[in-house]
C-alpha positions as CSV (number, residue, x, y, z in Angstrom):
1,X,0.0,0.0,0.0
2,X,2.5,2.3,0.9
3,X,4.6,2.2,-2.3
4,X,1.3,2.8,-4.8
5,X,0.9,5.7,-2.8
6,X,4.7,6.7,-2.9
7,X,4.3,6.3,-7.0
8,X,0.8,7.9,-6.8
9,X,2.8,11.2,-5.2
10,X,5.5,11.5,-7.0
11,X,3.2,12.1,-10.4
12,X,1.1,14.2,-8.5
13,X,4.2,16.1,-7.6
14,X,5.4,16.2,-11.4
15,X,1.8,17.1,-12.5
16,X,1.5,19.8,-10.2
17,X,5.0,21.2,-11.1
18,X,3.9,21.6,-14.6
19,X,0.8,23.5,-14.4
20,X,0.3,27.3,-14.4
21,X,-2.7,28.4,-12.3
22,X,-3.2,31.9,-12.4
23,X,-5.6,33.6,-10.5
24,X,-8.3,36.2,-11.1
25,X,-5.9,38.9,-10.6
26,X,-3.3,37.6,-12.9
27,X,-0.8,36.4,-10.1
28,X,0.6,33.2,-10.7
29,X,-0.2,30.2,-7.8
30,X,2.0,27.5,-7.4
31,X,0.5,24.3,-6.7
32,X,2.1,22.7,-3.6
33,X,4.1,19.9,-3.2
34,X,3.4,17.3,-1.0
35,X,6.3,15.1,0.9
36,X,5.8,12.0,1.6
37,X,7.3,12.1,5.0
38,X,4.8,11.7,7.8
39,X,1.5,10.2,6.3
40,X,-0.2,7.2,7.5
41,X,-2.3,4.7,5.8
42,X,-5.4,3.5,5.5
43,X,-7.7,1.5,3.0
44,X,-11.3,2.7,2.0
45,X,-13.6,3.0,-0.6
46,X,-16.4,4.6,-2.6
47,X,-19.6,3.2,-3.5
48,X,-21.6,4.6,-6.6
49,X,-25.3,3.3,-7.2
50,X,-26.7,3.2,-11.0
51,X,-30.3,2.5,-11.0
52,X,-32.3,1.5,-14.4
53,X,-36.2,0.7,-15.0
54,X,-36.9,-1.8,-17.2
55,X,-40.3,-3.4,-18.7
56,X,-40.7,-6.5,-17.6
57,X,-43.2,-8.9,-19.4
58,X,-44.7,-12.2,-17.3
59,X,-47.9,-14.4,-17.3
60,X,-49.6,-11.7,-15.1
61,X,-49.1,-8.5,-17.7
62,X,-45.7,-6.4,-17.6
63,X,-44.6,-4.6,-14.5
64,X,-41.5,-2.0,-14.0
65,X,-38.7,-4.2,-12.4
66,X,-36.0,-1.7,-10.5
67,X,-32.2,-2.5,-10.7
68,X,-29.9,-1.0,-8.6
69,X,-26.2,-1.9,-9.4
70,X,-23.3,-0.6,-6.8
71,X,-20.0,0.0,-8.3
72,X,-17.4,0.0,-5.7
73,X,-13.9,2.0,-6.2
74,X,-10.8,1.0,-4.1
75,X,-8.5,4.5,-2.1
76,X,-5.6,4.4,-0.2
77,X,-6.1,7.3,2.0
78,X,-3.2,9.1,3.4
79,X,-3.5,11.6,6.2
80,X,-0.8,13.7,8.0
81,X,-1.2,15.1,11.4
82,X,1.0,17.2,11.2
83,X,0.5,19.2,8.0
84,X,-3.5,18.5,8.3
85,X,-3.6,16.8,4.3
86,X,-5.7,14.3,3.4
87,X,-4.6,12.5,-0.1
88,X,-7.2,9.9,-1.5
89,X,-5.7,7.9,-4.3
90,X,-7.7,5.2,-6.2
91,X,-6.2,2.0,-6.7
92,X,-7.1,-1.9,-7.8
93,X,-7.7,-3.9,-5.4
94,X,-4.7,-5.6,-6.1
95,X,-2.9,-2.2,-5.2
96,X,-1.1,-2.8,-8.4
97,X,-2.3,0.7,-10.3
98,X,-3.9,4.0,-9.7
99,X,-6.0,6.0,-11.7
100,X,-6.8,9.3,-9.6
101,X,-5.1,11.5,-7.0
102,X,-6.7,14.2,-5.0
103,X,-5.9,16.2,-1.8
104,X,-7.4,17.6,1.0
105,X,-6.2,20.3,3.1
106,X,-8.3,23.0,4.8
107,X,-7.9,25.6,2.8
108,X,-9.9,24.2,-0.1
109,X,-12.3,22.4,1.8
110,X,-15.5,24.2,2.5
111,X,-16.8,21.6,5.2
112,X,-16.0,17.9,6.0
113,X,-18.2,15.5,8.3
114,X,-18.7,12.0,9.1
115,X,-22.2,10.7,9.4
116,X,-22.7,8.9,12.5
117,X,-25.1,6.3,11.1
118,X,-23.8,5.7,8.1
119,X,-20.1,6.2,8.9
120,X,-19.3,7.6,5.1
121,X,-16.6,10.7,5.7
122,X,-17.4,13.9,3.0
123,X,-15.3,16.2,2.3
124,X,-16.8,19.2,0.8
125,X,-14.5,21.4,-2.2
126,X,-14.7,25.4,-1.2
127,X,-15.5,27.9,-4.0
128,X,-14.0,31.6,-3.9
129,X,-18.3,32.4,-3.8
130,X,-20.5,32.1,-0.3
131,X,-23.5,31.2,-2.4
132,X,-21.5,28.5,-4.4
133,X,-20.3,27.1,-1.1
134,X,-24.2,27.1,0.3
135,X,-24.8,25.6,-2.9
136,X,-22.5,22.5,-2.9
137,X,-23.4,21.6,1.3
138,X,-26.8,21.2,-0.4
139,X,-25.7,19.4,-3.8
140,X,-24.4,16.0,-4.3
141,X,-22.1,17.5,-6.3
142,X,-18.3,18.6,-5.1
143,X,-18.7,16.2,-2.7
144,X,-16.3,13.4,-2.0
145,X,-17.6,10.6,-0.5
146,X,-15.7,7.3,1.2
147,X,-15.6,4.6,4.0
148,X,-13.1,3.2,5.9
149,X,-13.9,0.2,7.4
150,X,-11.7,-1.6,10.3
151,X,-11.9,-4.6,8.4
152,X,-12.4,-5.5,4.9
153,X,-12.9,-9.0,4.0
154,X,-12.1,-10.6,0.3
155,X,-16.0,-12.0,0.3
156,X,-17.0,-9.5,-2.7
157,X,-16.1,-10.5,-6.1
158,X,-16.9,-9.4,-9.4
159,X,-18.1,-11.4,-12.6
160,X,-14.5,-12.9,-13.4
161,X,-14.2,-13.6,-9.8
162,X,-11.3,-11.3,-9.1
163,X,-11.2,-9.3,-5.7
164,X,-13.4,-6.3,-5.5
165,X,-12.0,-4.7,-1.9
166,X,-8.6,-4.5,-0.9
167,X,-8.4,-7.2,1.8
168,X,-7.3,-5.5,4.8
169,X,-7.7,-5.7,9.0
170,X,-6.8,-1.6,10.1
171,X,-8.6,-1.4,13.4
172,X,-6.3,0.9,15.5
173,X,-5.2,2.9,12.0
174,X,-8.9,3.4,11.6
175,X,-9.4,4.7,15.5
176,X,-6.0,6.8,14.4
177,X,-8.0,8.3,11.5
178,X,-11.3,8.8,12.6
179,X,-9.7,11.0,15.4
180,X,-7.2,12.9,12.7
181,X,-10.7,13.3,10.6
182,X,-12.7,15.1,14.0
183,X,-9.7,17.3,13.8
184,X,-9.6,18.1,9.9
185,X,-13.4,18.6,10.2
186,X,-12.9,21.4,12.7
């Protein structure tokens, strides 16, 4: 786990090095770096739910048959105390590739929670607007969304019958984030 996420910064760090953000004013913003000094580990995930109607014809007439399918995406997440980052990378479950990289700190996050029921973390992305901000607490959109479970069995599978969930057993590194992430939410 730890050397995806290694790889995972270092072309974050190259990306990042090569773009020109300029802001409204015409000053040019550099990106920042991130070391990989200092973070801890843990493995979560995101769920997405597609639903679809279809018709469905049977000896009693047709009827509207509902099908919800959950599509299920595999992060390391990498949190520092010290520099209060959060960096969500999204692997295979084989932790052999990663596709995207984002990062957390609090100065682009507008508001971040954990629901006590449901125990999914959010992190909500700030806009330069009030009214945008308002906007997106309300919206589903510019949300991220993940779990972090204290254990993760290998028990889901998909059609080929490859792994669907990184198998892993984190129970004090999840305690250890779930108090970083009361912090963060601050």
């Amino acid at each position: 786990m730890a050397r995806i996420f290694l790889v995972a910064i270092e072309q974050y760090n190259i990306e990042v090095s090569q773009k020109e953000v300029v802001d409204k004013n015409g000053v040019y913003i550099a990106e920042q770096l991130i070391s990989p000094e200092g973070f801890k580990l843990v493995a979560g995930y995101h769920t997405d739910s597609i639903s679809e109607e279809r018709e469905v014809e049977s000896n009693y007439g047709v009827y509207i048959q509902n099908l919800t399918t959950t599509i299920y995406s595999n992060l390391v997440i990498g949190y520092n105390w010290q520099t209060g980052v959060i960096v969500i990378v999204k692997v295979d479950a084989e932790l052999n590739s990663y596709s995207d990289i984002y990062v957390f700190s609090k100065q682009n996050v507008f508001k971040a929670k954990r629901g006590w029921f449901s125990d999914v973390f959010q992190i909500y992305d700030r806009s330069e607007s009030l009214i945008k901000n308002l906007l997106t607490f309300l919206s589903f959109k510019n949300r991220t969304t993940f779990m972090v479970d204290a254990e993760m069995d290998g028990s889901l599978r998909d059609e080929k019958g490859g792994s669907i969930l990184i198998y892993m057993r984190q129970t004090q590194e999840r305690a250890d984030f779930v108090n970083f992430f009361r912090k963060f939410a601050k």
